[in-house]
C-alpha positions in Angstrom: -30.0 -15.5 14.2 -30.9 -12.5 16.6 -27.8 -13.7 18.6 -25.5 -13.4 14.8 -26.8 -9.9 14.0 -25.7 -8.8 17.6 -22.5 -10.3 17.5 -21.6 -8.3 13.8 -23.2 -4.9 15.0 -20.8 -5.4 18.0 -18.2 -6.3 15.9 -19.2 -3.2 13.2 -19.4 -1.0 16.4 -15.8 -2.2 17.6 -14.0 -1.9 14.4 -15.9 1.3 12.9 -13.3 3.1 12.0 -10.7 0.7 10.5 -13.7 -0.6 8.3 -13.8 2.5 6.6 -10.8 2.4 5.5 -10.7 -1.0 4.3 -13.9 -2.3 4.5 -16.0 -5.9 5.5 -14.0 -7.8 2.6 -10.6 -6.0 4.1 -11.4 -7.2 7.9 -12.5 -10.1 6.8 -9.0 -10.9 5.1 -7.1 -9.7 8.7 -9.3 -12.1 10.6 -8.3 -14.6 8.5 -4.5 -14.4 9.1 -1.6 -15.3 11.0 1.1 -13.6 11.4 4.2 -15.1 13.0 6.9 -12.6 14.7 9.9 -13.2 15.5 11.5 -11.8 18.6 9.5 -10.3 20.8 12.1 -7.3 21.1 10.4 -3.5 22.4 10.0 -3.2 18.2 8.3 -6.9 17.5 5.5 -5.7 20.3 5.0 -2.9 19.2 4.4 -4.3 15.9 2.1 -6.9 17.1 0.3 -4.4 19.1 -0.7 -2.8 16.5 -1.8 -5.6 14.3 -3.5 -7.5 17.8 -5.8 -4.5 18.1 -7.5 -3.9 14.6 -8.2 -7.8 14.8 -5.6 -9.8 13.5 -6.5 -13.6 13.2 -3.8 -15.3 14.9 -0.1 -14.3 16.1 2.4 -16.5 16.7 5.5 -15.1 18.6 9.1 -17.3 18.5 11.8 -16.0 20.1 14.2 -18.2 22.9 15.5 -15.2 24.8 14.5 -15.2 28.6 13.1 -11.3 29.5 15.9 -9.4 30.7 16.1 -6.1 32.5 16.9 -4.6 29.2 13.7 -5.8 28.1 12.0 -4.6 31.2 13.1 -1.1 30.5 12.4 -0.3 26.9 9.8 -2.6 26.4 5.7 -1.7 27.8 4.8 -5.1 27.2 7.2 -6.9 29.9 6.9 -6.3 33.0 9.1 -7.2 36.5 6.9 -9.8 37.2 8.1 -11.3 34.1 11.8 -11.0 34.5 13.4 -14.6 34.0 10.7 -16.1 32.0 10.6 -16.7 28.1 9.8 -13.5 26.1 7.3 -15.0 23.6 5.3 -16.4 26.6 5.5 -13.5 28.7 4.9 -10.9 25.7 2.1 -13.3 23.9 0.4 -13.7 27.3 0.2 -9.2 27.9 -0.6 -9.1 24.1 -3.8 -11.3 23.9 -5.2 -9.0 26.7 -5.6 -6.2 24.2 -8.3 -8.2 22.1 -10.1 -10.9 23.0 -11.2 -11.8 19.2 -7.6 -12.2 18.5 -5.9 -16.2 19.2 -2.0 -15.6 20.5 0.6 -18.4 20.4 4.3 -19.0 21.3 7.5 -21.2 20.8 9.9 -21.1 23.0 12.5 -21.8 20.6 14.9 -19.3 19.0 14.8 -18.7 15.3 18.3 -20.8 14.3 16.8 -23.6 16.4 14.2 -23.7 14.2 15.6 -23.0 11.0 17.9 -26.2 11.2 15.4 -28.3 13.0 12.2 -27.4 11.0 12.6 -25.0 8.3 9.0 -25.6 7.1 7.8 -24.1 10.6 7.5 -20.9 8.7 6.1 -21.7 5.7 2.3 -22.2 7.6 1.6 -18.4 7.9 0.6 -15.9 6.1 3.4 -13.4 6.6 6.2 -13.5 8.8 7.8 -10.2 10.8 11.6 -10.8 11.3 12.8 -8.0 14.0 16.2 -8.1 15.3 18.2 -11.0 13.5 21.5 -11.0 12.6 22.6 -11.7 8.9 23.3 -14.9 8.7 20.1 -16.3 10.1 18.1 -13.0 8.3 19.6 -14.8 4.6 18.5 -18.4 5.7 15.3 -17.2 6.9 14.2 -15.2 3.9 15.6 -17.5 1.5 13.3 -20.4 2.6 10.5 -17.7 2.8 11.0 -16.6 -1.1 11.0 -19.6 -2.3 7.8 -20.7 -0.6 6.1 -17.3 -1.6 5.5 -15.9 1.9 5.9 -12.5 2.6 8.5 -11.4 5.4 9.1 -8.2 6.8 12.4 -7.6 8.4 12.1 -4.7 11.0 15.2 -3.3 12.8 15.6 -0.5 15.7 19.1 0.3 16.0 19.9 2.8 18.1 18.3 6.3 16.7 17.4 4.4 13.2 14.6 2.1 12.0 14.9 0.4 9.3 12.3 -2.2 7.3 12.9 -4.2 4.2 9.8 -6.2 1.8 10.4 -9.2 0.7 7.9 -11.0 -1.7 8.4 -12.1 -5.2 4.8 -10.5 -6.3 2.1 -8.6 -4.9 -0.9 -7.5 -6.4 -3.4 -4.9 -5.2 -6.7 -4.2 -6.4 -7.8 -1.1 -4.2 -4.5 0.7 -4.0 -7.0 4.0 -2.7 -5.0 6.6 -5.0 -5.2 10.0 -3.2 -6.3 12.7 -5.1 -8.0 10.2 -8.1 -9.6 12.0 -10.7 -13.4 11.1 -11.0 -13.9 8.6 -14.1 -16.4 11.1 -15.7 -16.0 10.0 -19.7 -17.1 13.7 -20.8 -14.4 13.6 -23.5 -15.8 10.0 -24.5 -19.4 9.9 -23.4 -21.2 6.6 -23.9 -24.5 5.9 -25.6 -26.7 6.3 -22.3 -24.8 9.3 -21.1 -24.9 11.2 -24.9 -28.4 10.3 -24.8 -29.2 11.9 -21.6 -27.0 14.8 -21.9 -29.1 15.7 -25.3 -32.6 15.5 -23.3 -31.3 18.7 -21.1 -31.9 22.8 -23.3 -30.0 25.1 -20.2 -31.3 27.9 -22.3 -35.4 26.6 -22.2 -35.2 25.3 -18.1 -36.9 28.0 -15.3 -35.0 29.4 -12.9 -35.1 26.4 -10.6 -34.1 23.9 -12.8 -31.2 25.9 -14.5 -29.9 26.4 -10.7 -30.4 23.0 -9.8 -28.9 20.9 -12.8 -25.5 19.1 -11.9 -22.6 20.2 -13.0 -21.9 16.8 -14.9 -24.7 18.2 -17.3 -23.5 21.7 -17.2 -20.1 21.2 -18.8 -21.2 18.6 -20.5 -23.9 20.8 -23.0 -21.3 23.7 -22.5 -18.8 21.2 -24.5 -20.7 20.3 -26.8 -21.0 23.7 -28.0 -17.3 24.4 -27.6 -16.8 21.3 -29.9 -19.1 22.4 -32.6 -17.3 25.8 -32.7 -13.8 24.2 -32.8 -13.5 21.3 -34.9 -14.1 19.0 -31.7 -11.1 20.1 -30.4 -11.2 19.7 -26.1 -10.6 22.7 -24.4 -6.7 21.7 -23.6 -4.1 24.4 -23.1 -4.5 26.6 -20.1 -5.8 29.3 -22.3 -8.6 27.5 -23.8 -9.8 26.2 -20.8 -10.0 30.0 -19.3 -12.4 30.5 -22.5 -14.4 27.7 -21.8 -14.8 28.7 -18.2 -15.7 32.1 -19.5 -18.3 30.6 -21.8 -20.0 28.4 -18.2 -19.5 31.8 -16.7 -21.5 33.6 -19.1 -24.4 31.5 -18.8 -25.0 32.0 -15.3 -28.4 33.8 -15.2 -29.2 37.7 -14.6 -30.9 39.4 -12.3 -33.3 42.2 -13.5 -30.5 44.6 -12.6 -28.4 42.7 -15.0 -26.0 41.3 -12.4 -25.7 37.6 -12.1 -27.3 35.2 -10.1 -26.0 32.8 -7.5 -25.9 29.7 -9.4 -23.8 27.5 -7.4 -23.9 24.4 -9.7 -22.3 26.7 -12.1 -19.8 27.6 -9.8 -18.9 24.2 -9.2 -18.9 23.6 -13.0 -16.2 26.2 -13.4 -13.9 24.8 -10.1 -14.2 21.4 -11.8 -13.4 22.2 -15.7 -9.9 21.1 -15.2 -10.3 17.4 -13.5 -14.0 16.9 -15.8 -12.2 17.5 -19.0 -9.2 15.3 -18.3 -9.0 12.9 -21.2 -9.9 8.9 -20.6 -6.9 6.8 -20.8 -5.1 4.0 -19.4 -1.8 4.9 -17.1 1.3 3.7 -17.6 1.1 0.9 -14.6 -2.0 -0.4 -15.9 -0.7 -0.6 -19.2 2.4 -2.4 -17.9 -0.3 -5.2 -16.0 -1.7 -6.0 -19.6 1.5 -6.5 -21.2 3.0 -8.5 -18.3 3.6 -11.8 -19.0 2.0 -13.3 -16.0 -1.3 -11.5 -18.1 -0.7 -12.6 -21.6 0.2 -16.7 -20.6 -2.5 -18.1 -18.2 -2.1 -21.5 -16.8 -4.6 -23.3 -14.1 -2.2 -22.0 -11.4 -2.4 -18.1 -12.6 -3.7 -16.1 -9.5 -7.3 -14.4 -9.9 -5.6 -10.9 -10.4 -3.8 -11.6 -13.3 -6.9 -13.9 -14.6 -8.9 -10.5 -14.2 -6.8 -8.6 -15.5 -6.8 -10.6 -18.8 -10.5 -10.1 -18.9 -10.2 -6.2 -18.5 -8.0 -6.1 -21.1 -10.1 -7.8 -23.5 -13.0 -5.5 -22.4 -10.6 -2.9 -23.5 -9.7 -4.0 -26.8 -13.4 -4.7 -27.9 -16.5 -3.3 -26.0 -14.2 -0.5 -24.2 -12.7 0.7 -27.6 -9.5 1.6 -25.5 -10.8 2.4 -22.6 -11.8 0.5 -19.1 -15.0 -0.5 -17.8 -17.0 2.4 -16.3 -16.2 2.8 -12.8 -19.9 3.7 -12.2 -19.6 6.7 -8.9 -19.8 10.3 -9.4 -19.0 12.7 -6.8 -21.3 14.8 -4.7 -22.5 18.0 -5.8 -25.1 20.9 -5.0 -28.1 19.4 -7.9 -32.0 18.5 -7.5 -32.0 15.2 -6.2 -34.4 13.2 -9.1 -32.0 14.8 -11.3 -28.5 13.2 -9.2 -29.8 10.2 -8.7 -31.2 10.0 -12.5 -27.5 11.1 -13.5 -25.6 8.4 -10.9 -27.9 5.6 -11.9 -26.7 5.9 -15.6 -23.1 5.7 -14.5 -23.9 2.7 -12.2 -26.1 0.4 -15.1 -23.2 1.3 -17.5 -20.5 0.2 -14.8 -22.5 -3.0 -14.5 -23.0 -3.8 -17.9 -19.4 -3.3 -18.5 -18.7 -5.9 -15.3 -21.5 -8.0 -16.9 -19.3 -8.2 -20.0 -15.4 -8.8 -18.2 -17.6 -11.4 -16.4 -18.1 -13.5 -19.4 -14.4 -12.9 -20.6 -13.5 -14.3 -16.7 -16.0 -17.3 -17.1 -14.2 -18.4 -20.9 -11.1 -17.6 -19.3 -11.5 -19.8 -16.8 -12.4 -22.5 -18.7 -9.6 -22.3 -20.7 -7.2 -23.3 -18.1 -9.1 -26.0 -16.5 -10.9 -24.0 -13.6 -14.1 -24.0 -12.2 -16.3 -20.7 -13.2 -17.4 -20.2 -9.0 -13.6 -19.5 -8.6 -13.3 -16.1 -9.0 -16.9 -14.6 -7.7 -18.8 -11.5 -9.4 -18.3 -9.5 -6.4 -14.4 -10.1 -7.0 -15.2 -9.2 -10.7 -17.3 -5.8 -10.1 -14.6 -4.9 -7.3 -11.9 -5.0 -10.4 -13.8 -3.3 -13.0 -14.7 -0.3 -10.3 -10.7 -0.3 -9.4 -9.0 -1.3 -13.0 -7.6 2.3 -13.1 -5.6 1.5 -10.0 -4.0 -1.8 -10.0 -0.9 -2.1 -8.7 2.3 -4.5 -9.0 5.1 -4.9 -6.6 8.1 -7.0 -7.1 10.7 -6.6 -4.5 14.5 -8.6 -5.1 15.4 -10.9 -2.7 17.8 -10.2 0.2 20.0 -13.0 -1.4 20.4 -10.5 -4.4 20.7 -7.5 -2.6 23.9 -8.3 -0.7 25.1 -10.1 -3.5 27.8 -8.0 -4.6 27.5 -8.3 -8.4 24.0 -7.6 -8.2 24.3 -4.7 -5.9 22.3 -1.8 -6.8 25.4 0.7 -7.0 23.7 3.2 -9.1 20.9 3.6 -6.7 23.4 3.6 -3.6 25.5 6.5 -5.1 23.0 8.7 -6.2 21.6 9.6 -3.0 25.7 9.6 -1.2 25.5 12.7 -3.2 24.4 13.8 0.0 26.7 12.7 2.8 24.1 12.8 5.6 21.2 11.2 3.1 19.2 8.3 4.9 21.5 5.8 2.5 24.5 6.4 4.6 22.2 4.5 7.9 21.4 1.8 5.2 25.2 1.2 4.8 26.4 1.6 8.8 23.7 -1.1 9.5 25.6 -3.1 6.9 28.5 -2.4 8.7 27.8 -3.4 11.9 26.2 -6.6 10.5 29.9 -7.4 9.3 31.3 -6.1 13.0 28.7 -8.6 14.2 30.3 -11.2 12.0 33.4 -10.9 12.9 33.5 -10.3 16.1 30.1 -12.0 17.5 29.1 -8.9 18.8 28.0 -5.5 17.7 30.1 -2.4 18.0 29.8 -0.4 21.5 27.9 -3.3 23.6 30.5 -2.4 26.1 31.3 0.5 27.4 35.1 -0.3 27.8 35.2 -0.8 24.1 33.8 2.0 22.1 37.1 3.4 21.6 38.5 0.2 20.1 35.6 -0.2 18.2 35.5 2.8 16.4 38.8 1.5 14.3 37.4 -1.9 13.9 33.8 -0.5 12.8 35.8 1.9 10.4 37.8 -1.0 8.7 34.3 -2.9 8.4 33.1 0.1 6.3 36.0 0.3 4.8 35.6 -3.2 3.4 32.2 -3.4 2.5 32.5 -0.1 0.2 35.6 -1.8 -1.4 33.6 -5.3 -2.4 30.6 -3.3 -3.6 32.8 -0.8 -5.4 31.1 2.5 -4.1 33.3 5.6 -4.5 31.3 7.0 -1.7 32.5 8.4 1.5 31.2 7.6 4.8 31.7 10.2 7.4 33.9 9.1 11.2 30.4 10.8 12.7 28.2 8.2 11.6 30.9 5.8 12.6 31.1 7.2 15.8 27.5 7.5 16.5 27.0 3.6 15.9 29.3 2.7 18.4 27.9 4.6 21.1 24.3 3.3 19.9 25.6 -0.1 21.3 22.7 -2.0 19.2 20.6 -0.3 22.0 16.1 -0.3 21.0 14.9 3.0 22.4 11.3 2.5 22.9 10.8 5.9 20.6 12.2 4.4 17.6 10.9 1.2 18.3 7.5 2.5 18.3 7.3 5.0 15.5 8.6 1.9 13.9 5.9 -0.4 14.9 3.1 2.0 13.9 4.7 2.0 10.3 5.5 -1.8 9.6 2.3 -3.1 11.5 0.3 -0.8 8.5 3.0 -2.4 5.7 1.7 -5.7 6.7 -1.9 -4.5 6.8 -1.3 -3.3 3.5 0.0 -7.2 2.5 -2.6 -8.9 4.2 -6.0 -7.1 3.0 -3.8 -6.2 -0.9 -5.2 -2.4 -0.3 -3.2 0.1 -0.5 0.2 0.0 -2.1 3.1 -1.2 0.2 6.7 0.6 0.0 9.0 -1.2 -2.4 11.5 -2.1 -1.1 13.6 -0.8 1.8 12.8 2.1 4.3 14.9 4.1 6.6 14.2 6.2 9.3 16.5 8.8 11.0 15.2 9.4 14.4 17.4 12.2 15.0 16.4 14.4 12.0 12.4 12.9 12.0 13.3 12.4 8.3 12.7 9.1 6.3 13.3 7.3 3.1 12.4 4.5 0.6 15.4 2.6 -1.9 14.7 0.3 -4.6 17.9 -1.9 -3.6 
């Protein structure tokens, strides 16, 4: 026992920071994955680096190339010593030394060999990282992968661009950590506990202590009420109202003998907070989406927990919650007497439970309905919904099969942003292009000095073409064309690690479902430090 509660402070100690941001549950989830990658490449390591060190579960690297001196030069994780030998081994084998929680495997196979031999292969992790394929195997691969619901990310360093593309049919996220998220307050809607206690506070009867010391909850709160009584409950809404509400906070702040006011800092912070406190309770437009989804309204014995949940929230709302979600049950921080906080934060926490206490027997029918058991979705699961409902997210990328598909191109979003010549969407279509050089002439453009020249024409005509089968009236400047020829496919270890700090967090994101992942396809231009996201 002594020897358990050692081993998790250690663990607490070693991982501090990371479980702040996404917590026991979150790190739990990491530890229990595997992640296969897929070319050990200066990018693919520096991916995996950065999933090896927060604690990933298990890596397993594939990739049949032996390291070259290429390798040696652009990549920190092959060394001379390895020069000759098989790159997953060699990179698998520097890799593990980062962590020792962390399990790190290898085939020495290349990904083709694998994909004819033993397509399932890929089908036993949890997500897979593609970096560096060509086309042809990048459509087999992720075909096999969408159909079998595994997530891939495809991750590409081409000369001074990075590019990533998500792949996965669905994912749902519970704690998407909004920035900026407005405090779930209910002032505009106060429930029966909250009314109650608001009423057992006079501002006009307290001493001098208390009237300083009152939270600012309670101080717009009785200031609104009397607003509402003097205009036909009517919230404070346009800009000039709330100025006259914040007038009316400001005037109660209490005089000195010498008639100037006091410090009253609670008030202060009642008057800097009128504008978020007084927002009015509603649903948002994603959330409202989630309930009308059909994965919400028809539930079979194979339906997810999330969308199972989210059936039970939105029946919360229709009844108990009159419209409105469960309680979220935290307040922020604020300059107050501490009986009177904590008396104030515990009625927001029993209403937040009662309201999980309720979704919990909408979960429990719910899941009886379809023919599960009731321990399958735990009341730790269900309070972690009802304190997030106001945040759920959805994210549905199209496959890779639709997206070069030239009927199903998106042209409208391709066009739009070629309104600007030198947008990030112009490196999205030269590494199109020199996928169809690769094609045709088993090679990419520039791989050899001797043949830049030549393959500026033959790079051109391969832009030329793809623009005509996807119908873009767009134009495609000779510099871009010229600068991926001299790029000769190289992976500068700059791009290739900028780009491993980004995608290793993408797949954090998939992994632990916090946070909300890009959808669908992200550029970088290394040149300008500038960067994008397309919905193609």
């Amino acid at each position: 026992m002594a020897e358990t509660m050692k081993a998790k402070a250690t663990k607490e100690q070693k991982y501090d920071r990371q479980l702040r941001l996404w917590g026991d549950h979150g790190q739990e989830a990491l530890e229990n994955a595997h992640v296969c990658l897929i070319n050990a490449s200066s990018t693919g390591t520096e991916i995996m680096k950065n999933l090896v060190l927060p604690g990933i579960g298990a890596f397993t690297i594939v990739d049949g190339h032996s390291v070259s001196g290429e390798d040696v030069g652009n990549n920190f994780f092959l060394t001379k010593t390895c020069f000759g030998k098989n790159r997953a081994y060699a990179a698998t084998e520097l890799l593990q030394e980062l962590n020792s929680d962390v399990s790190g495997n290898f085939v020495e196979e290349s990904p083709e060999e694998l994909l004819d031999n033993d397509p399932e292969f890929f089908q036993r992790f949890s997500m897979v990282i593609a970096v560096q394929l060509p086309e042809s195997t990048l459509l087999k691969l992720s075909t096999i992968l969408w159909n079998a619901g595994i997530p891939l990310l495809v991750c590409r360093t081409y000369g001074l661009v990075g590019y990533m593309r998500l792949l996965t049919k669905e994912h749902t996220v519970v704690e998407s950590h909004p920035d900026n998220a407005l405090e779930d307050l209910r002032l505009d809607k106060p429930f029966t506990s909250l009314k109650k206690h608001f009423q057992s506070f006079e501002l006009e009867n307290m001493d001098k202590k208390d009237h300083s010391h009152t939270p600012w909850i309670i101080v717009i709160a009785k200031y609104l009420e009397k607003w509402l009584s003097e205009n036909n409950n009517h919230l404070p809404k346009l800009s000039k109202e709330k100025e006259a509400f914040k007038e009316q906070i400001r005037q109660g702040i209490r005089k000195s003998e010498t008639g100037a006011p006091e410090v009253e800092e609670n008030f202060e912070e009642a008057i800097k907070n009128v504008n978020t406190a007084l927002n009015p309770t509603k649903i948002s437009r994603e959330v409202e989406s989630i309930f009308n989804d059909e994965q919400c309204c028809n539930l079979t014995a194979q339906t997810s927990s999330f969308w199972l949940l989210a059936r039970a929230v939105k029946q919360f709302v229709e009844n108990e919650g009159h419209g409105s979600l469960p309680v979220r049950g935290t307040i922020p921080d604020m300059i107050a007497d501490s009986d009177k906080f904590i008396k104030l934060q515990n009625i927001y926490r029993e209403k937040a439970k009662e309201d999980a206490a309720v979704v919990s027997n909408y979960v429990a029918s719910l899941l009886q309905s379809v023919g599960r058991p009731s321990e399958s979705i735990s009341e730790q699961e269900i309070r972690l919904f009802c304190k997030n409902a106001a945040f759920l997210r959805v994210v549905r990328c199209r496959s890779l099969a639709e997206e070069y598909n030239a009927e199903n191109v998106n042209k409208d979003e391709i066009s739009s942003y070629m309104d600007n010549p030198d947008s990030e969407m112009v490196l999205y279509l030269m590494l199109r292009t020199v996928d169809r050089f690769y094609q045709q002439h088993g090679r990419y453009p520039g791989v050899y000095n001797c043949q830049v020249e030549d393959d500026i024409g033959k790079l051109k005509s391969c832009v030329n073409s793809l623009l005509q089968e996807y119908t873009l009236s767009v134009n495609v400047k000779d510099d871009y064309i010229h600068e991926f020829c001299r790029y000769g496919s190289a992976e500068p270890h700059t791009v290739a690690a900028y780009l491993g700090g980004a995608a290793a967090q993408e797949v954090i994101k998939i992994i632990t479902h916090q946070f909300v992942p890009f959808n669908n396809t992200f550029v970088y231009n290394a040149m300008t430090q500038t960067s994008a996201v397309y919905r193609l």
